[in-house]
N, C-alpha and C positions, 0 to 999 in steps of 0.2 A: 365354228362354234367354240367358246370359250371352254375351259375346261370345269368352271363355276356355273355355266351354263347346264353343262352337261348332268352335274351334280342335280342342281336343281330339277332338270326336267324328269330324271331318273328317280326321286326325292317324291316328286310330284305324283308319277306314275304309280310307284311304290302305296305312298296313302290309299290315291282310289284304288289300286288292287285290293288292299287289307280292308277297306272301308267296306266295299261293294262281298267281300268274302265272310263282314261280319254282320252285314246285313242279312247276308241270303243265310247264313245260319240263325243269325235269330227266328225269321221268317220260317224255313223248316222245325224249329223247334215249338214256335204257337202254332204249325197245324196241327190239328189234333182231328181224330174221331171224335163225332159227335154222342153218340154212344158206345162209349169208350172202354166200358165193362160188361155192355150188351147187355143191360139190365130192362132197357124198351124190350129190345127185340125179343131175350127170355119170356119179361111177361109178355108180350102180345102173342106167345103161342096158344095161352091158356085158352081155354074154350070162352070165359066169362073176363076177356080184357076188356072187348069194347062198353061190353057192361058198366065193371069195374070204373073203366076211365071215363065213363061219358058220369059217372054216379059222385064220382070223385070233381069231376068240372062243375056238374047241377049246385052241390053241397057250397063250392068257393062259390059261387056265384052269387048262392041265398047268403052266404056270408058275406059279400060284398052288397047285399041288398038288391041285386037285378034281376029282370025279370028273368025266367028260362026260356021262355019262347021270342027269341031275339038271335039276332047272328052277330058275332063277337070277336073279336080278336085280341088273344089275353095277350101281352109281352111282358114274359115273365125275367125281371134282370138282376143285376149284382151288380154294386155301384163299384164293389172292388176288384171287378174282373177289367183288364186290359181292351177285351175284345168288345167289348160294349162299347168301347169309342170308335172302333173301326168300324160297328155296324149302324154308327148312327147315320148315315145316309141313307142306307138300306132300309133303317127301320120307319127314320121320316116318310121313306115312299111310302113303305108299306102302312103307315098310317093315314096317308093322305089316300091312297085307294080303299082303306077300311069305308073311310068317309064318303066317299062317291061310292061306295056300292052297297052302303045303307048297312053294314057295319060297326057295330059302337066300341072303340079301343077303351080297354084296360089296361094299367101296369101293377104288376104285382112282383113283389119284391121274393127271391129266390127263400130267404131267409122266413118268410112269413107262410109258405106253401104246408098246406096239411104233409105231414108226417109221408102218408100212404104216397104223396103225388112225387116227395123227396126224392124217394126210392125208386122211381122210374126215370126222370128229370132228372138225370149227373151234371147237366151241361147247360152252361148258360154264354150268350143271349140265348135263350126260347122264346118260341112263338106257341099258342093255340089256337087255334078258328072254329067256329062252333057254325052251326047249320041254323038256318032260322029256326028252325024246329028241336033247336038246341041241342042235337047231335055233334059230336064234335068230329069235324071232319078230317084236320089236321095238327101234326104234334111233332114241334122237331126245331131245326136252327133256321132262321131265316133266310137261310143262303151257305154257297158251299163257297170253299175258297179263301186263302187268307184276308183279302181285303172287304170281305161280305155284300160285293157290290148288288146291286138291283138286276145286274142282266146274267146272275148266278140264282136268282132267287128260287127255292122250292115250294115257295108260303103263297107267290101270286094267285095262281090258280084256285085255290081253296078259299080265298079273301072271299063272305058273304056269298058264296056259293050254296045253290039248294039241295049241290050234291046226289044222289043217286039214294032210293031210299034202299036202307039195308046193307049197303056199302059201308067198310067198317072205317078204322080210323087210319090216316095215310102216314107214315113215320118212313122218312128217309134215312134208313138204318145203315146205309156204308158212306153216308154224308162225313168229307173232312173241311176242315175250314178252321177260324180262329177263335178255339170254344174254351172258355176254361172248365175241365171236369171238376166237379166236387166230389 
């Protein structure tokens, strides 16, 4: 082997070392906790969260003009968060299983969220799933893991689901993956 060769292959090896090193560090630094300041998990100790949040879904909802007794899946986004591209595969599934399982998807924008809902909600992409009987069943990230794929997801199970009656609201509180907190 030449000694231009050697440079080169050494040159070569060198890139994908630093390359694959500044990868994996960006990738550690968009995991994040999903609730990040444990602002969910604070309020859902309260005696009156599920209350609270099922009162706070009904109100966006009459504001978006829907019915309540329907089962829903809000995806609440932020067009300037990163991680909203990583989870659009994830979130097509989960839109198309909205749709097979008699589910009506909305999107609502992070920015446009009542005040009250802000302040639990740090982290986006989010999901909601509400119960035909317009309970909300589930409240959190679509999925864990940096690349927010489909066979990570915490949101399927709850899709149009009738749920358990009196069974409160489900929030994957040590969910990490690729959220940006607000």
């Amino acid at each position: 082997m030449t000694r231009q060769r050697i440079i080169l292959t050494l040159s070569a090896l060198l890139w994908v070392g630093i390359s694959a090193a500044l990868i994996f560090g960006v990738e550690q630094s968009s995991e994040r906790k999903f609730d990040a300041e444990d602002k969910l998990f604070y309020g859902s100790i309260s005696w009156d969260f599920d209350a609270t949040i099922n009162q706070t879904v009904k109100a966006l909802l009459i504001r978006e003009g829907l019915s309540l007794n329907s089962a829903y899946t809000i995806h609440i986004t932020d067009s300037n968060c990163i991680c909203q591209y990583t989870a659009k595969a994830h979130k097509k599934d989960v839109v198309t299983s909205s749709e097979l399982k008699g589910s009506t998807n909305i999107e609502i924008s992070f920015d446009t969220l009542p005040d009250d809902m802000k302040r639990l909600i740090t982290s986006t992409p989010a999901v909601i799933t509400t119960r035909k009987d317009g309970q909300v069943a589930y409240l959190g990230p679509y999925g864990t893991g940096l690349g927010c794929l489909p066979s990570a997801s915490t949101v399927s199970p709850y899709i149009g689901s009738e749920g358990i009656k009196g069974m409160g609201v489900s929030i994957p509180f040590d969910a990490t993956g690729c959220y940006c907190n607000k």
